[in-house]
C-alpha positions as CSV (number, residue, x, y, z in Angstrom):
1,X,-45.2,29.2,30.2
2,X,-45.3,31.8,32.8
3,X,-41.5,32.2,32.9
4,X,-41.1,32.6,29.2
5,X,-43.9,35.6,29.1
6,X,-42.1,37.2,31.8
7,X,-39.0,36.8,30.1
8,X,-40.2,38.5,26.5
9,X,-42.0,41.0,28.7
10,X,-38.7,41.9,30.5
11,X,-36.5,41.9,27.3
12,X,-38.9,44.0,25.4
13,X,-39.1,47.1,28.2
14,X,-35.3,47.0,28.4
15,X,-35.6,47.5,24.2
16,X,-38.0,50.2,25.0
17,X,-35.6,52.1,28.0
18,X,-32.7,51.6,25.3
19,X,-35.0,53.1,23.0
20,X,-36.1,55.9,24.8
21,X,-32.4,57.3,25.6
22,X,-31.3,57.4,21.9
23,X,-32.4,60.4,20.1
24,X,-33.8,60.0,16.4
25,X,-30.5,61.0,13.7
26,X,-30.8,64.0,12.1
27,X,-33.3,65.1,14.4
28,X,-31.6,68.1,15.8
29,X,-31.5,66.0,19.0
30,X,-28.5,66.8,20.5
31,X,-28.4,66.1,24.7
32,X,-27.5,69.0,26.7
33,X,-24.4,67.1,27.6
34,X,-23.0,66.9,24.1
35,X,-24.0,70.4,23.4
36,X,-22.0,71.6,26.9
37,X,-19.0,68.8,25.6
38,X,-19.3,70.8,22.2
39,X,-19.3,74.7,23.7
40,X,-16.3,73.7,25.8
41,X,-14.1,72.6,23.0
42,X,-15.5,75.5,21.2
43,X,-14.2,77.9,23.5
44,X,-10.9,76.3,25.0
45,X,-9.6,74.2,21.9
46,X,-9.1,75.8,19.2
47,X,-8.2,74.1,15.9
48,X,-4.7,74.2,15.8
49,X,-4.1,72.7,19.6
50,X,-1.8,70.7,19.7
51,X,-1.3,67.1,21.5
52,X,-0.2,68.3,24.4
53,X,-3.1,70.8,24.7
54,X,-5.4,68.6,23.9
55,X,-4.7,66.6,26.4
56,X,-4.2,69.5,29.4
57,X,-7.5,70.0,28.1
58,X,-9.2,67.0,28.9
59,X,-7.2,66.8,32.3
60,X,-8.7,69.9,33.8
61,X,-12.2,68.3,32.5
62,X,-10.8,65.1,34.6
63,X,-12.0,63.4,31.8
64,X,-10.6,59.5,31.6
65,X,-8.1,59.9,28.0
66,X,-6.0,58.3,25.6
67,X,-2.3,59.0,26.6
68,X,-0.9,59.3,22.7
69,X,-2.4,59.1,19.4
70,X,-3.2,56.2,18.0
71,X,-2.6,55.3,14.6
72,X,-5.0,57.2,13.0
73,X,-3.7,60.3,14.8
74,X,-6.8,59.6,17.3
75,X,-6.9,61.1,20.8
76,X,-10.2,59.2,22.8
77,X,-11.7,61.1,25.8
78,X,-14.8,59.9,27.8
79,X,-16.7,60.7,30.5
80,X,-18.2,58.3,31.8
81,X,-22.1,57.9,33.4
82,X,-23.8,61.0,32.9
83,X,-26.8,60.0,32.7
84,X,-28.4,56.9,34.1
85,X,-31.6,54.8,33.0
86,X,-33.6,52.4,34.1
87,X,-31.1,49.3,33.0
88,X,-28.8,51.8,30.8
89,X,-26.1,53.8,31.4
90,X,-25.2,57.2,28.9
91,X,-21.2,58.5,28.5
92,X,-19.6,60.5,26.6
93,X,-17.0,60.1,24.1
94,X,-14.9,62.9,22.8
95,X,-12.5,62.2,19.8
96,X,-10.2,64.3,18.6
97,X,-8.7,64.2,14.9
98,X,-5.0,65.7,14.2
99,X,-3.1,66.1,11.0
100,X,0.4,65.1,10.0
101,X,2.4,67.8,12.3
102,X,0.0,66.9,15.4
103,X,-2.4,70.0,15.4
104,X,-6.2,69.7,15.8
105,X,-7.9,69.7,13.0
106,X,-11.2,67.8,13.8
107,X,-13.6,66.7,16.8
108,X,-16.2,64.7,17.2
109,X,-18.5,64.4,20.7
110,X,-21.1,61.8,20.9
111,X,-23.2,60.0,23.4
112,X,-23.4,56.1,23.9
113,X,-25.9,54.4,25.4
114,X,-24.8,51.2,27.1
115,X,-27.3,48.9,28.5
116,X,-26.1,47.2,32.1
């Protein structure tokens, strides 16, 4: 009996340390690492970059990366563990959307929260 209220009790914090890392949608809750991901691109990538730039762009940021598009003409980058919980982990993942002649024409940064 004992071990099972411990067990519910210990499944139901890590739901509430999950909880806690994700901010609300739509909220305007952006984390200061997605919003720093965000300015970079801003400032260093413009639409337009190519592949190659792309991913010159993501090496100086020593940022773990896709090597060539995937079918979708996807480039993935991620960085990983920047912010730690109690029993979660937070990265984030960059992706990068080009058209038919290989030029950026779309990005997307996000956080994921993993739990351990």
């Amino acid at each position: 009996m004992r071990r099972r209220v411990f067990g519910r009790a210990l499944l139901a914090l890590g739901f509430l340390a999950l909880a806690g890392c994700v901010s609300a949608p739509g909220g305007g809750g952006k984390s200061r690492h997605v919003r720093h991901y965000e300015e970079l691109i801003r400032r260093d990538l413009p639409l337009g970059s190519s592949v190659a730039e792309t991913i010159a762009f993501l090496e100086e940021q020593k940022t773990l990366h896709s090597e060539t598009l995937t079918f979708e003409r996807t480039l993935y980058g991620t960085v990983s563990n920047v912010k730690d919980g109690f029993m979660v982990r937070t990265d984030i993942r960059m992706l990068f959307y080009f058209d038919k002649r290989e030029r950026l024409k779309d990005y997307r940064v996000e956080e994921i929260v993993a739990m351990f």
